[in-house]
C-alpha positions in Angstrom: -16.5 25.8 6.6 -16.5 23.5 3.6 -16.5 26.9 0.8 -13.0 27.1 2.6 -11.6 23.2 2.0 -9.3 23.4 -0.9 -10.3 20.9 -3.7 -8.0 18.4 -5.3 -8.5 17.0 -9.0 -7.7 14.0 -10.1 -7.3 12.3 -13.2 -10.3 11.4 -14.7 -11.1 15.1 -13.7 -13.3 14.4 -10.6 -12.8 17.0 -7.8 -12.5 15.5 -4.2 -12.1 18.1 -0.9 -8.6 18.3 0.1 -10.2 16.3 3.7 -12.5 13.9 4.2 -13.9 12.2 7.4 -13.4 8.3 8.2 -16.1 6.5 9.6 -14.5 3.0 10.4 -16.7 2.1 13.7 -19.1 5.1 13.2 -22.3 2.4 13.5 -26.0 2.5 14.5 -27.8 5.7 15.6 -24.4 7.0 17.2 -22.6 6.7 14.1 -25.3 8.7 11.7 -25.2 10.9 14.4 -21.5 11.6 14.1 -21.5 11.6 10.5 -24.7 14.2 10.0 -22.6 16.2 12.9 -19.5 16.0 10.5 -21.6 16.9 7.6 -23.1 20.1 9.3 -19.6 20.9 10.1 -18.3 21.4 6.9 -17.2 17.5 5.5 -18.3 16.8 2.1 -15.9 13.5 1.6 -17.3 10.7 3.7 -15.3 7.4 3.5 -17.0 3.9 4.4 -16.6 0.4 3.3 -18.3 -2.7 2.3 -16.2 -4.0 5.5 -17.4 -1.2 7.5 -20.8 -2.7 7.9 -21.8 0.7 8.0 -22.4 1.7 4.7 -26.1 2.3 5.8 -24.8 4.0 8.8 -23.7 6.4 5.8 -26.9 6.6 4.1 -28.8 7.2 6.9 -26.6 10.2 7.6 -26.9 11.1 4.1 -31.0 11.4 4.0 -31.0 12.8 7.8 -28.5 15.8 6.7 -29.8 19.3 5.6 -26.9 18.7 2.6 -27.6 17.6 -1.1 -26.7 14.5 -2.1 -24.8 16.3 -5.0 -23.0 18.0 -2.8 -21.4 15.1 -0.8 -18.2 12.9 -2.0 -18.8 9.4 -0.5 -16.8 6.3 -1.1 -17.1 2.8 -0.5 -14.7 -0.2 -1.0 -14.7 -3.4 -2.1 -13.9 -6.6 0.6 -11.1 -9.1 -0.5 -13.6 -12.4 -0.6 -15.9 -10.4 -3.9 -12.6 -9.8 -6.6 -13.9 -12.2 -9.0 -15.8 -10.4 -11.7 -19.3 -11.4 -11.1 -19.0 -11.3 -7.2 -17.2 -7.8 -7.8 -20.3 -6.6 -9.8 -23.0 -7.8 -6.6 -20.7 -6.5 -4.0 -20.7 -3.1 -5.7 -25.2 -3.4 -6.4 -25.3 -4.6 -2.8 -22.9 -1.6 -1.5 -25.4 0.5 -3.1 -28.4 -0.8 -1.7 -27.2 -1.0 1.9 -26.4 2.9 1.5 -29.7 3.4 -0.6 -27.7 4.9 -3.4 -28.1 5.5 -6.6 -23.9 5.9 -7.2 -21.1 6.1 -5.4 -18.4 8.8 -5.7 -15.3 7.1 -5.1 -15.1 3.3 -5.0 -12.0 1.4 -4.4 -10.5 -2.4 -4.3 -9.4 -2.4 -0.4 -6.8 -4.4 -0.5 -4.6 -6.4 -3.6 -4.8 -9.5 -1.9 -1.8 -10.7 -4.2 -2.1 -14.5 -3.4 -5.6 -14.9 -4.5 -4.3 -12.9 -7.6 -8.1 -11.7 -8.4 -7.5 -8.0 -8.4 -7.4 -7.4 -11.9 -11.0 -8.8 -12.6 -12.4 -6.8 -9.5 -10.8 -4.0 -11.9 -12.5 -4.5 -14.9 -15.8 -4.9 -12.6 -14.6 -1.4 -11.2 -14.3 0.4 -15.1 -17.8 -1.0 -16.1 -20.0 -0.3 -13.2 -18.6 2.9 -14.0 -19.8 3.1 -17.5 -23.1 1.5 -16.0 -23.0 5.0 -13.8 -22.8 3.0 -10.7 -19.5 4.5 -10.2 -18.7 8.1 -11.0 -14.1 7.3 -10.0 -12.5 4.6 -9.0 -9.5 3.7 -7.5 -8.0 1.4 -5.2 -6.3 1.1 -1.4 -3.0 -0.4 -0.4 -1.9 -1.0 -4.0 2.0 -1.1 -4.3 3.6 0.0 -7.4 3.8 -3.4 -9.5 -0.1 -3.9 -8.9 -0.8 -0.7 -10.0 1.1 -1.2 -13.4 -0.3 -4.0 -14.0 -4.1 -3.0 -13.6 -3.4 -0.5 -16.5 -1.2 -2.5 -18.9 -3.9 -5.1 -18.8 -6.8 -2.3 -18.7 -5.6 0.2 -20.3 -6.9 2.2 -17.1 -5.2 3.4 -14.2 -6.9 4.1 -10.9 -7.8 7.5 -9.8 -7.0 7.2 -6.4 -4.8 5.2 -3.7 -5.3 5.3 -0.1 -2.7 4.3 1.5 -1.4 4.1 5.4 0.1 7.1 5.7 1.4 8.9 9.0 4.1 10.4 10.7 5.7 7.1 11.7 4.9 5.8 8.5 5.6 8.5 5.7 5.3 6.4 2.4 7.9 8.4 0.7 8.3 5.8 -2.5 5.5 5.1 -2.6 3.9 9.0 -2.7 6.7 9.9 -5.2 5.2 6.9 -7.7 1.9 8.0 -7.5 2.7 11.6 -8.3 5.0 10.3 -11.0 2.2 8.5 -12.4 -0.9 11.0 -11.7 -2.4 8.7 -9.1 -3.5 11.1 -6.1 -2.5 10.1 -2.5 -5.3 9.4 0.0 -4.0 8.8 4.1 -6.0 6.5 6.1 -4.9 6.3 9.8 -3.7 10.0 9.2 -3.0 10.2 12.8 -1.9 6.9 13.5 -2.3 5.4 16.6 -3.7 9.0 18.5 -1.8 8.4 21.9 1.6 7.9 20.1 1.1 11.0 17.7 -0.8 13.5 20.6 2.4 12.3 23.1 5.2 13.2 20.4 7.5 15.9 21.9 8.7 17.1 18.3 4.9 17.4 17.1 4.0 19.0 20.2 6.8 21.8 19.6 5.9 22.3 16.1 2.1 22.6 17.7 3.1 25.2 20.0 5.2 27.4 17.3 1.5 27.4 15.1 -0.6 27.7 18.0 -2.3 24.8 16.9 -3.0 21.1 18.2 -0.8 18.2 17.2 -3.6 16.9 15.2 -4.0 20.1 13.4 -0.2 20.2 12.3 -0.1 16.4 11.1 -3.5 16.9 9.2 -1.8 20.0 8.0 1.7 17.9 6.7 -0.2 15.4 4.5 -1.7 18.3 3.2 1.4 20.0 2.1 2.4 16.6 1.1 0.1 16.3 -1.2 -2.5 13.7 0.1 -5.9 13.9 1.5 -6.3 12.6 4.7 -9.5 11.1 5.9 -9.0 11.3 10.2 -12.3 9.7 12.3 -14.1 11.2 14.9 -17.4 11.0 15.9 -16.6 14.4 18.3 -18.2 17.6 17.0 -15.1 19.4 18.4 -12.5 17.4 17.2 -14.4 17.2 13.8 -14.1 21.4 13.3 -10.7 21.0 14.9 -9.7 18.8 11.8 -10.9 20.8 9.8 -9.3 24.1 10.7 -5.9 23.5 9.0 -5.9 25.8 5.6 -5.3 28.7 7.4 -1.8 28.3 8.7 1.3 26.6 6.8 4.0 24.5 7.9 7.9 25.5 7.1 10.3 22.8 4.9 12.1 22.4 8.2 9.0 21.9 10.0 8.1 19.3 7.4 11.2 17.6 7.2 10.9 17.3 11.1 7.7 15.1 10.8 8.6 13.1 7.8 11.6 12.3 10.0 9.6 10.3 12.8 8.6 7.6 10.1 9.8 4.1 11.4 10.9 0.9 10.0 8.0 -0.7 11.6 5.8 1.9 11.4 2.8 0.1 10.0 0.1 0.6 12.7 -0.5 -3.5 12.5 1.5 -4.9 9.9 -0.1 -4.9 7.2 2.0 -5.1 4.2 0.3 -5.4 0.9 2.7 -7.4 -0.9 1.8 -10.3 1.5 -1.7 -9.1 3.5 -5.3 -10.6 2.6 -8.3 -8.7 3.7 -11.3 -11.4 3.8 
């Protein structure tokens, strides 16, 4: 399966699969489990966080799975409370030795945190671990437009990366059309938002039924064509294949249109608006 997963590049020329998995409460035995499943399956982008507390969940899966090391994308994130410099520095060593890794893929500032006004030096601590090779691209989640600017005017380096909330209720369409503007590459957490809500949607479901495909397949499918890289959770062999198995079928502009057309005023899942949000 993963031979057929589109890549995406980005721009520091690092190659990412067009998918990934999210393993937000994939914890303990259960969650390697999942993850090794999900790596067997065809995933080769496997998304954790510092705030996880299951970055050794990930490295567990790692050493237990039949898959090189080289061959796997995995990312981390750094928590709100580490943006000073120094701290920034330890929280990416100490992300590394709960995963027992020698680098990281992808790592990321999680969140701006705008009040505490730190995110620029958990930058700089982002572009020299890289040069240490602790780092191979980084990037950042939940950035808005005037933080991003700002990391590279005072830089002079601009993230890979964003992941953003992205979702049918929620479809980020300023925000997408800046990053694409800028050569920033899209990444969707919650790609599915909440699952009821999205697996319930009449207007998904008809779209579903034209493809012969699940709901989950066709909005997997839209951020796609949209140009992002969604990262949807499971810890369910099925539903993990059934993720993946969305490059064989295409969505029409009206069929896209249609989705992009359920986003929301108030579609953030639980409010979380960067301009205002801290992450701890």
């Amino acid at each position: 399966m993963s031979s057929s997963i589109p890549e995406v590049t980005l721009n520091d020329g690092t190659t990412l699969p067009a998918i990934g998995l999210g393993t937000y409460k994939l914890n303990g035995n259960a969650g390697a489990q999942a993850i090794d499943t999900a790596i067997d399956t065809g995933y080769r982008l496997i998304d954790t966080a510092y705030n996880y507390e299951n970055e050794g969940t990930v490295g567990e899966a790692i050493r237990r799975s039949s898959v090189s090391r080289n061959e796997l994308i995995i990312t981390s994130k750094l928590p709100g409370r580490y943006q000073t410099y120094d701290k920034a520095v330890t929280a990416i060593q100490e992300s590394l030795y709960r995963g027992n890794l020698d680098y990281y893929d992808l790592y990321l500032i999680h969140w701006p945190n705008p009040k505490q006004d730190e995110y620029v030096e958990a930058w700089q601590a982002l572009i020299d671990a890289k040069k240490w090779g602790l780092i191979r691209s980084i990037g950042v989640c939940n950035f808005l437009p005037e933080h991003l600017d700002r990391l590279e005017k005072e830089t002079g380096t601009k993230p890979s990366i964003n992941q953003i909330e992205l979702h049918p209720f929620f479809n980020q369409e300023e925000q997408r059309v800046w990053h694409e503007e800028h050569n920033i590459k899209t990444q969707s957490w919650s790609p599915l938002a909440r699952a009821n809500d999205v697996l319930e949607n009449e207007t998904l479901q008809r779209i579903a039924d034209q493809h012969n495909k699940t709901i989950s397949q066709v909005v997997l499918r839209w951020h796609h064509q949209l140009g992002a890289i969604p990262i949807p959770k499971s810890s369910s062999p099925n539903r993990q294949l059934e993720n993946l198995s969305i490059f064989d079928f295409s969505l029409t502009d009206n069929e896209m249109r249609m989705v992009a057309e359920l986003t929301r005023p108030d579609g953030r899942i639980n409010d979380q608006d960067p301009a205002v949000y801290e992450e701890f």
